[in-house]
C-alpha positions in Angstrom: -61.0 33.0 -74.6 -61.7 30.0 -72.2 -61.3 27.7 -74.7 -58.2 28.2 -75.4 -57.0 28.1 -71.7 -54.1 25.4 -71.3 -56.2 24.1 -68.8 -58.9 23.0 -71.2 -56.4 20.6 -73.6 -55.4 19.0 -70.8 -57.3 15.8 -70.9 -57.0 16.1 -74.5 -52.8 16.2 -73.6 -53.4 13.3 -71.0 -54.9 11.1 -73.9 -52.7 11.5 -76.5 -49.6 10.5 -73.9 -51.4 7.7 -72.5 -51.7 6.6 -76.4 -48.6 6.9 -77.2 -46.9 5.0 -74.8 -49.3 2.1 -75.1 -46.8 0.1 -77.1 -48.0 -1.3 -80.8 -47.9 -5.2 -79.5 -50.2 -4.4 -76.5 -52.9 -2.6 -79.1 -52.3 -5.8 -81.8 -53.1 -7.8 -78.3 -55.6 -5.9 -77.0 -57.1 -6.3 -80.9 -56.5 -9.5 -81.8 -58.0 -11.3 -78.2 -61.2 -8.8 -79.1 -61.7 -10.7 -82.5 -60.4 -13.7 -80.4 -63.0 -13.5 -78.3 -65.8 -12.6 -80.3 -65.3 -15.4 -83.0 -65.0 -17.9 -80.0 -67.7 -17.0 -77.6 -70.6 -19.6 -78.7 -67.2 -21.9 -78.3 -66.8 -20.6 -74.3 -70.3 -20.4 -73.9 -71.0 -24.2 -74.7 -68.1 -24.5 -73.1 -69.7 -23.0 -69.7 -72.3 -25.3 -70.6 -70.6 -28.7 -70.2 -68.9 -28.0 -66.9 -72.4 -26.9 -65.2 -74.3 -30.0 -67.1 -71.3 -32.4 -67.0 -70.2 -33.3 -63.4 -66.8 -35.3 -65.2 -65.6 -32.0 -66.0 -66.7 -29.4 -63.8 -63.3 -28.8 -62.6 -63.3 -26.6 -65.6 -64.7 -23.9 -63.6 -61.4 -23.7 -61.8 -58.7 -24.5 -64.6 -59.2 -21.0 -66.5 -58.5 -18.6 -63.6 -55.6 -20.8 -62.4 -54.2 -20.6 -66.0 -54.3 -16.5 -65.7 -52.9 -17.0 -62.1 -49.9 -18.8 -63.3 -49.5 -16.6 -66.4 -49.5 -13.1 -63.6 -46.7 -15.4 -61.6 -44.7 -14.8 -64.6 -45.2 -10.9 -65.3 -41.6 -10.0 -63.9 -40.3 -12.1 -67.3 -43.0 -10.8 -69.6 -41.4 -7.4 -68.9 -38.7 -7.7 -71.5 -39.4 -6.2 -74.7 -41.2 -7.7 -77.4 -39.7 -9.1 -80.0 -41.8 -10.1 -82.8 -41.5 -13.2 -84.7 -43.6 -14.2 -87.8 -43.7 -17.9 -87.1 -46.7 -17.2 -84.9 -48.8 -16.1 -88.0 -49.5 -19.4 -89.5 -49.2 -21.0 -86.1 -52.4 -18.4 -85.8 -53.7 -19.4 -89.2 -53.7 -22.8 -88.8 -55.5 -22.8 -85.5 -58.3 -20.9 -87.5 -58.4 -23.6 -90.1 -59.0 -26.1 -87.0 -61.8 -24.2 -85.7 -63.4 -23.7 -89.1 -63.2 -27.3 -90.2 -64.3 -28.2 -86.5 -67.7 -25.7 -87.2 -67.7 -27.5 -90.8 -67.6 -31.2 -89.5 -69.4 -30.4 -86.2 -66.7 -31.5 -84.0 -66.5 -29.4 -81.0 -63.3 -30.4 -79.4 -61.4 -29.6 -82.6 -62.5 -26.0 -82.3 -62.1 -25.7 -79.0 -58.5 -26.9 -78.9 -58.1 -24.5 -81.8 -58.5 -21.7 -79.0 -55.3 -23.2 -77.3 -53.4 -23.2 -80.9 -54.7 -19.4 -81.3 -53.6 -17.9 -78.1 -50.1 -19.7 -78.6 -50.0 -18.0 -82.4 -50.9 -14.9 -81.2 -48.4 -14.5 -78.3 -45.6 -15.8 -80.4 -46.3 -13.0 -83.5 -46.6 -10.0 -81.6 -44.6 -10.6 -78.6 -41.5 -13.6 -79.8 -39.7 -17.0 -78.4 -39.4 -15.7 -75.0 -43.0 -14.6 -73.9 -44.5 -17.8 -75.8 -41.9 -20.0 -73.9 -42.7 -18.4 -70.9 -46.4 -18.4 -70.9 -46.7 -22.1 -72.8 -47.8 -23.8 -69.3 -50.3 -21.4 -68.7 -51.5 -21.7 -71.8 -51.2 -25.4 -72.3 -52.9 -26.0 -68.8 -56.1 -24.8 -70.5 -56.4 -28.3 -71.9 -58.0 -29.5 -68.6 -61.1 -27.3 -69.3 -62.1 -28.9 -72.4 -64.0 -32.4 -72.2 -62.3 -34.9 -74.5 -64.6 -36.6 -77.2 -67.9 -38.1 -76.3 -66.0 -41.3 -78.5 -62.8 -41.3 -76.2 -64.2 -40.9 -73.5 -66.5 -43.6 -73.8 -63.6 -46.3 -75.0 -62.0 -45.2 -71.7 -64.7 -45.6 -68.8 -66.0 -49.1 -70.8 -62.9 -50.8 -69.3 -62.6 -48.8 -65.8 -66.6 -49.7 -65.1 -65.3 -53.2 -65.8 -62.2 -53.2 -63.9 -63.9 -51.3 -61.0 -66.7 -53.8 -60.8 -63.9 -57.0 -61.1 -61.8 -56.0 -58.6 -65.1 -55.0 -56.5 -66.1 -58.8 -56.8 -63.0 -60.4 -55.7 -62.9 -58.1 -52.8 -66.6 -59.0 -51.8 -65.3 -62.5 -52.9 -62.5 -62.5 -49.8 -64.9 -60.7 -47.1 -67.0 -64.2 -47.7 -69.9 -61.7 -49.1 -71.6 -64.0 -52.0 -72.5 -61.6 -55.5 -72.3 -62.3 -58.7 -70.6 -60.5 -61.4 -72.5 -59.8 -65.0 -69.9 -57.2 -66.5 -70.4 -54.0 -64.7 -73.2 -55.3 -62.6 -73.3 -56.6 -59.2 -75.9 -59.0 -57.5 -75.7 -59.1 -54.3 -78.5 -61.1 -51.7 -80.3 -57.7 -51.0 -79.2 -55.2 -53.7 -78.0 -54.6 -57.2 -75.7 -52.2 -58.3 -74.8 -51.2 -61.9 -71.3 -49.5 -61.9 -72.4 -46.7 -64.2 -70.0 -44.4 -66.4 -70.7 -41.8 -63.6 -68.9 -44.9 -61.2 -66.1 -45.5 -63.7 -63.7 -43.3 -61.5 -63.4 -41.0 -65.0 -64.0 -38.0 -62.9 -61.9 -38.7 -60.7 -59.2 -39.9 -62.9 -59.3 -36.2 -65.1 -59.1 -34.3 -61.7 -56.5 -35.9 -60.0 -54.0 -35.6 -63.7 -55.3 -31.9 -64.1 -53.8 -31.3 -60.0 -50.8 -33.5 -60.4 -49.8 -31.6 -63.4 -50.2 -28.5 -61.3 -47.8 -30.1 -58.3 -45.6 -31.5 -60.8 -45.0 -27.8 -62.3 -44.7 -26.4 -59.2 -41.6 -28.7 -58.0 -38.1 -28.5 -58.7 -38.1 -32.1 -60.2 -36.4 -33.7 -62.9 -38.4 -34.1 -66.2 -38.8 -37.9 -65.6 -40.1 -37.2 -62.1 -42.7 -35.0 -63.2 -43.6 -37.5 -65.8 -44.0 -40.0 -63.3 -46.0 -38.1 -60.8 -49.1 -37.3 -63.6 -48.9 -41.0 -64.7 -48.6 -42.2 -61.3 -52.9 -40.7 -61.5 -54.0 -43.1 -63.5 -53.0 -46.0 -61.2 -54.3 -44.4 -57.9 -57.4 -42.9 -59.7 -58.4 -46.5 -60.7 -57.7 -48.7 -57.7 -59.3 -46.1 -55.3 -61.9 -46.0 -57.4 -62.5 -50.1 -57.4 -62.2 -49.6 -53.4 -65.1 -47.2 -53.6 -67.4 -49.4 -55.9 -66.4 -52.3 -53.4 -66.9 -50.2 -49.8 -70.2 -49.2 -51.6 -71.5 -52.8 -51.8 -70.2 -54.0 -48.8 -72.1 -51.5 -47.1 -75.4 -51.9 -49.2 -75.0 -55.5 -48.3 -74.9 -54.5 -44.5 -77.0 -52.0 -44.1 -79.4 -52.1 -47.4 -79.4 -50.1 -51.0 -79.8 -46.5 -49.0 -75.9 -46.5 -49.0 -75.4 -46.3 -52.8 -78.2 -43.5 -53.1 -78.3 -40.2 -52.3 -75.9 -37.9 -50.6 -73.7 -40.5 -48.4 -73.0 -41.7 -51.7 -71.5 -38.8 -53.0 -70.2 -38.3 -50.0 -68.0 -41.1 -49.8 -66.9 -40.6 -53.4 -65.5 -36.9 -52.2 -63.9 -38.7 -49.4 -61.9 -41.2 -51.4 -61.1 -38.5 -54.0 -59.4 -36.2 -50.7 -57.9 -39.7 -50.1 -56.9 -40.2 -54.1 -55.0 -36.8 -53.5 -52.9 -37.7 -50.3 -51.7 -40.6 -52.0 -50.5 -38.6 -55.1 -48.9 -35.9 -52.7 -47.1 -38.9 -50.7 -45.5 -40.3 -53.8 -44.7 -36.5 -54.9 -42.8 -36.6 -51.4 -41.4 -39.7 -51.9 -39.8 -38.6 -55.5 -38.6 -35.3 -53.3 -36.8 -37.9 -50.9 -35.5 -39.6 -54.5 -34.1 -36.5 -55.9 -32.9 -35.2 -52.0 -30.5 -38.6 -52.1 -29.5 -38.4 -55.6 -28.0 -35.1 -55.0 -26.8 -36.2 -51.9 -24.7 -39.4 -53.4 -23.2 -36.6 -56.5 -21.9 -34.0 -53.9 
């Protein structure tokens, strides 16, 4: 009969090898990111939700498919066989605890850094040392996407609205331009501008770590070099911000309050955040020059 023609069992055949040499840590990953996914996915999706509503961390959009890009960079070395190790199970475990006592106390950044905690469980107990070592950038880089807490975040842009508007004054103060300072506010003749937390350079500040930790990764530097290079952000990221605050009123006070509106506002805060960047690859350059001589002087 036709049914029992080779022929027909061939697809059946085709399955049942394709099965077979899907290996049992690709199915336990293929599983356990399934459940993964579905217990986090109200997580992601007010995830999605901050970096379209929130322009402080929009960069999020960006951080998750760099992450996968960095992991694929690595595929030759994820080729090596799996090799087990049961240290990631309560590694996995306790990075479900965090995101139940996170949905328990209603704190959102726990159980979204739980996510991070998961993925590194998961890789370590059904693939071992090696593939967890070699994927713990990509997966550590996935901090970037998550905003930090409403409470932190506010103790931090406080003092930079302050600093910004200071250092704005004295500027104004040497160019002769008279204003007066009340905290984060500045009176000027014609204008007043409020340095607002969305002024406090905060956005800039989180972008400019999340790319230098991506250049310092990328270069054959010493750890301390590296180290320098993403805390070498925090110093650019605040002084250019202050010279943005201060070109702002200088400007306003020139050629009225249209300046510090509207799109040639943002504008000139894309500007200074392209010029944030040069200055962060230039010191990366410099500490190239740094290690170039070190080397040079030992040999």
């Amino acid at each position: 009969m036709a049914l029992n023609s080779p022929r027909n069992f061939k697809p059946i055949a085709s399955l049942r090898m394709a099965a077979l040499n899907f290996s049992p840590p690709m199915i336990g990953l293929s599983l356990c990111f399934g459940l993964i996914f579905f217990l986090y996915l109200p997580v992601l999706i007010s995830l999605l939700g901050n970096w379209i509503k929130d322009p402080d961390f929009s960069h999020g959009f960006i951080v998750a498919p760099v992450s996968i890009y960095l992991a694929w960079q690595k595929r030759s070395e994820l080729k090596t066989p799996a090799s087990p190790n049961n240290w990631g199970l309560p590694i996995l475990v306790l990075g479900l605890i965090l995101f139940f006592l996170g949905g328990l106390a209603a704190e959102i950044f726990t159980q979204r850094f739980s996510l991070l905690i998961v993925i590194a469980g998961t890789v370590l107990f059904l693939f071992g040392k090696h593939h967890l070592k070699t994927l713990a950038f990509p997966i550590a880089f996935l901090i970037f996407m998550i905003p930090l807490p409403s409470i932190l975040l506010q103790k931090i842009t406080l003092p930079m609205q302050l600093f910004a508007s200071g250092c704005a004054y004295h500027m104004l103060d040497f160019w002769a331009i008279p204003a007066i300072r009340e905290g984060n506010v500045l009176y000027l003749p014609n204008v007043t501008l409020n340095v607002a937390e969305a002024c406090s350079g905060i956005r800039s500040l989180i972008s400019l770590i999340t790319l230098a930790t991506l250049l310092a990764h990328f270069k054959n530097k010493a750890l301390w070099q590296r180290l320098l290079i993403i805390f070498s952000t925090i110093p650019i990221a605040i002084f250019v911000n202050a010279f943005r605050v201060f070109l702002t009123a200088f400007l306003s006070y020139h050629f009225g309050a249209g300046v510090a509106k509207g799109l040639l506002h943002e504008s000139a805060g894309l500007v200074l955040f392209l010029v944030a960047a040069i200055i962060l690859y230039g010191f990366s350059a410099l500490m190239d020059r740094i290690r170039n001589w070190e080397l040079g002087i030992r040999n």
